[in-house]
TORVEXFI-970600 format. One record per residue (C-alpha): residue in three letters; residue number from 1; y, z, x. Coordinates in steps of 0.02 Angstrom, whole numbers, plus 32768, in hexadecimal, padded with zeros to 4 digits. Last residue first. Layout:
ALA, NUM, Y, Z, X .
...
//
This chain:
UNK, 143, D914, 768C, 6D25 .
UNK, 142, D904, 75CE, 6D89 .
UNK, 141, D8E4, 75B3, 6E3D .
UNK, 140, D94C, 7548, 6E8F .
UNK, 139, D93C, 7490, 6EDD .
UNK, 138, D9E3, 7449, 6EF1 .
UNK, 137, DA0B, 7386, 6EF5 .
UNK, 136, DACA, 7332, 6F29 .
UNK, 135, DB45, 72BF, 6F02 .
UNK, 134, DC03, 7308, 6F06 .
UNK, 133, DC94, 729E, 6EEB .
UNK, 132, DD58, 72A2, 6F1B .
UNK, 131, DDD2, 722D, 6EED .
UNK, 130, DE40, 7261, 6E4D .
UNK, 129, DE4D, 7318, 6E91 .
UNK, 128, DE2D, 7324, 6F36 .
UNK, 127, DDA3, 73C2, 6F2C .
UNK, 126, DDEC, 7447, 6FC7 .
UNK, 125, DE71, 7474, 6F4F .
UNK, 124, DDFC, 74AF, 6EE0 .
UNK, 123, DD9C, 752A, 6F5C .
UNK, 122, DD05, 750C, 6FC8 .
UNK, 121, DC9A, 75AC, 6FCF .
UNK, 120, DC8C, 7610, 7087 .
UNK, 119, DBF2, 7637, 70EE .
UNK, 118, DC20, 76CD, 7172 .
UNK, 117, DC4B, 769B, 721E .
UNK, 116, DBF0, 7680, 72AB .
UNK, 115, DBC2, 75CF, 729C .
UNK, 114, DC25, 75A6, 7209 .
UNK, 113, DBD3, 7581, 716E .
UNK, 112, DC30, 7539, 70D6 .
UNK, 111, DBDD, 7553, 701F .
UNK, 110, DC03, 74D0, 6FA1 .
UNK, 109, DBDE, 7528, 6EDF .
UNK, 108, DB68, 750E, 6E5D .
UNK, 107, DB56, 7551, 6DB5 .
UNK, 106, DAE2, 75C1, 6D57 .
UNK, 105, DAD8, 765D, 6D9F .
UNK, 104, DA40, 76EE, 6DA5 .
UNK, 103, DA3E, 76D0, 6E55 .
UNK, 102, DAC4, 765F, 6EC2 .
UNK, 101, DAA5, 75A6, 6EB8 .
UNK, 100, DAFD, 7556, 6F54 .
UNK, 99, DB12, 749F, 6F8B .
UNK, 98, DB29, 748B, 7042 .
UNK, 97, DBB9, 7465, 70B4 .
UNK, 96, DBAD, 748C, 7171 .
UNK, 95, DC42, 74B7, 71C3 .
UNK, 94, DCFD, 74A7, 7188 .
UNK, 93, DD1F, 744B, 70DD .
UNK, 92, DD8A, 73DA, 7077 .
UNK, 91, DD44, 7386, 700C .
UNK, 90, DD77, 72BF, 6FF0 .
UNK, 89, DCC9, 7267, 700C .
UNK, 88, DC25, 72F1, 6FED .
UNK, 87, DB81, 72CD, 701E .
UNK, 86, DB2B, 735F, 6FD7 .
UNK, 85, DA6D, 73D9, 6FFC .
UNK, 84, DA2C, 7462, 6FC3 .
UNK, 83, DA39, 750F, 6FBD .
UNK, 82, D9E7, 75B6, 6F5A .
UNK, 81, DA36, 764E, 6F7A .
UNK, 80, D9E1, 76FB, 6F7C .
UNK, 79, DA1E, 779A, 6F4B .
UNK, 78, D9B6, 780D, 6FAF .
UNK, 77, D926, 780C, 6F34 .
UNK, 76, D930, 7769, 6E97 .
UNK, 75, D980, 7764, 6DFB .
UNK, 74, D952, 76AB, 6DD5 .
UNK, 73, D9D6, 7619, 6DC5 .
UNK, 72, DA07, 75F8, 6D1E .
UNK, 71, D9C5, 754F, 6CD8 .
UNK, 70, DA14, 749C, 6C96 .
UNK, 69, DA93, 74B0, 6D12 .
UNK, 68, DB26, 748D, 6CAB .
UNK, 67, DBBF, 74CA, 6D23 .
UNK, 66, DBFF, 749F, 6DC8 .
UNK, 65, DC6D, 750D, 6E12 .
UNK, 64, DD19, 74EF, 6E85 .
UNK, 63, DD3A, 75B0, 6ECA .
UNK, 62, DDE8, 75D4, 6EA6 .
UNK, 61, DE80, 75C0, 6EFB .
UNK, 60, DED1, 7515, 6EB8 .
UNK, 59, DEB1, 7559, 6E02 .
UNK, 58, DE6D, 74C6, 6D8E .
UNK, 57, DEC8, 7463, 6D0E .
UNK, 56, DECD, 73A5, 6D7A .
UNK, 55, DE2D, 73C5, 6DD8 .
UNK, 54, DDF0, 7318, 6DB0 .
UNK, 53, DD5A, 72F1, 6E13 .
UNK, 52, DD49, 722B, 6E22 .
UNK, 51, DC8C, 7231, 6E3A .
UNK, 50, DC1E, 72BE, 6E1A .
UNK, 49, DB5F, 7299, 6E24 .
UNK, 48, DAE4, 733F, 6E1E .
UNK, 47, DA32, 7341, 6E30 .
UNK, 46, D9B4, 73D7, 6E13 .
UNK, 45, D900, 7416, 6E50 .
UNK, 44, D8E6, 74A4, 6DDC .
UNK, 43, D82E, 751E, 6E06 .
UNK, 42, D815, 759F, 6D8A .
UNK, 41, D786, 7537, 6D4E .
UNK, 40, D7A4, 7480, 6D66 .
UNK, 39, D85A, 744D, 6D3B .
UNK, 38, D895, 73A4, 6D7A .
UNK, 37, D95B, 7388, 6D66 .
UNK, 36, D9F3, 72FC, 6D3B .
UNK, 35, DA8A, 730E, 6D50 .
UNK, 34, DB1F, 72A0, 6D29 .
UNK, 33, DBF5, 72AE, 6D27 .
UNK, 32, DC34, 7222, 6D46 .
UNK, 31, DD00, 71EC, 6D47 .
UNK, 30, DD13, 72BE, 6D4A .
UNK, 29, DD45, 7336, 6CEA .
UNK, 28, DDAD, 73F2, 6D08 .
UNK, 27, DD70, 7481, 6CAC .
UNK, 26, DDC1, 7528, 6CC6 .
UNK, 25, DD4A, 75C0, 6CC8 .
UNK, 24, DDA3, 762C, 6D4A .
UNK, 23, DD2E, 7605, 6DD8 .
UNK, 22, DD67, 7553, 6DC1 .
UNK, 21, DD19, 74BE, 6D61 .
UNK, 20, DCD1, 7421, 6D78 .
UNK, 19, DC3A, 7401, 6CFC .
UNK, 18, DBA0, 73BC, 6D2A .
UNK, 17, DB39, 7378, 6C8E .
UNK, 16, DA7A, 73A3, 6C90 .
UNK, 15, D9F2, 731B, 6C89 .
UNK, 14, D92C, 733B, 6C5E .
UNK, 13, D886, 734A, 6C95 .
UNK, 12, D80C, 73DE, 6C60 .
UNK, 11, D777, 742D, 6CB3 .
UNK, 10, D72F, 74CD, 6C7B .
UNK, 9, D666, 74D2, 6C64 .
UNK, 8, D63B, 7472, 6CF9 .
UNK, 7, D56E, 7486, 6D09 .
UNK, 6, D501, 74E7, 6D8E .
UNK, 5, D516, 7584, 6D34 .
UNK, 4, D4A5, 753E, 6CA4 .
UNK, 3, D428, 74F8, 6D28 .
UNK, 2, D3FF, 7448, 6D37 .
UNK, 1, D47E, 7412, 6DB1 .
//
């Protein structure tokens, strides 16, 4: 474009570094942890590769988080959630599995949907510790 408000004024590129945790704050590690992200405007499109998820450290029953996003998610009406897509090996889960940004948060969690039931977050001892991995993208919109 030739007009000022035709031009990208915010774009950035850039890796993050996933970190397991729970919803308590414990870390756990991983083999490979790497992220990577896009950032034009408010607009994130992320990556996340976990392979070899230790959860050695974390509570069986909480929610299994993954921290560093490079960017909060936006506060947005009606508490929105922002979800993308995984291919997971060694999580356990029932229904349809999707990566889930909640607003104003900066992690990711695996939210189960049940036809006729209400959406659900994979715990810890859903994540096979030693085996499991989680590759996936999320676009989100950033605070």
């Amino acid at each position: 474009g030739t007009g000022t408000s035709e031009l990208f004024d915010d774009y950035e590129e850039g890796t993050w570094t996933p970190d397991p945790q729970d919803s308590s704050g414990n870390s756990g590690s991983a083999g490979q942890a790497v992220g990577s992200y896009t950032k034009i405007g408010n607009v994130v499109y992320a990556t996340v590769y976990l392979s070899a998820i230790n959860t050695s450290g974390l509570t069986a029953g909480n929610d299994f988080r993954i921290y560093g996003l490079p960017f909060t998610a936006a506060s947005l009406p009606q508490a929105q959630t922002f979800t993308g897509n995984a291919r997971m090996n060694y999580v356990t889960f029932s229904g349809n599995p999707n990566l889930a940004i909640l607003d104003n948060t900066d992690y990711i969690r695996i939210s189960e949907t049940n036809s006729g039931a209400p959406s659900d977050f994979v715990i810890v001892s859903q994540v096979a510790s030693g085996t499991a991995y989680i590759y996936g993208s999320i676009t989100y919109m950033a605070a």
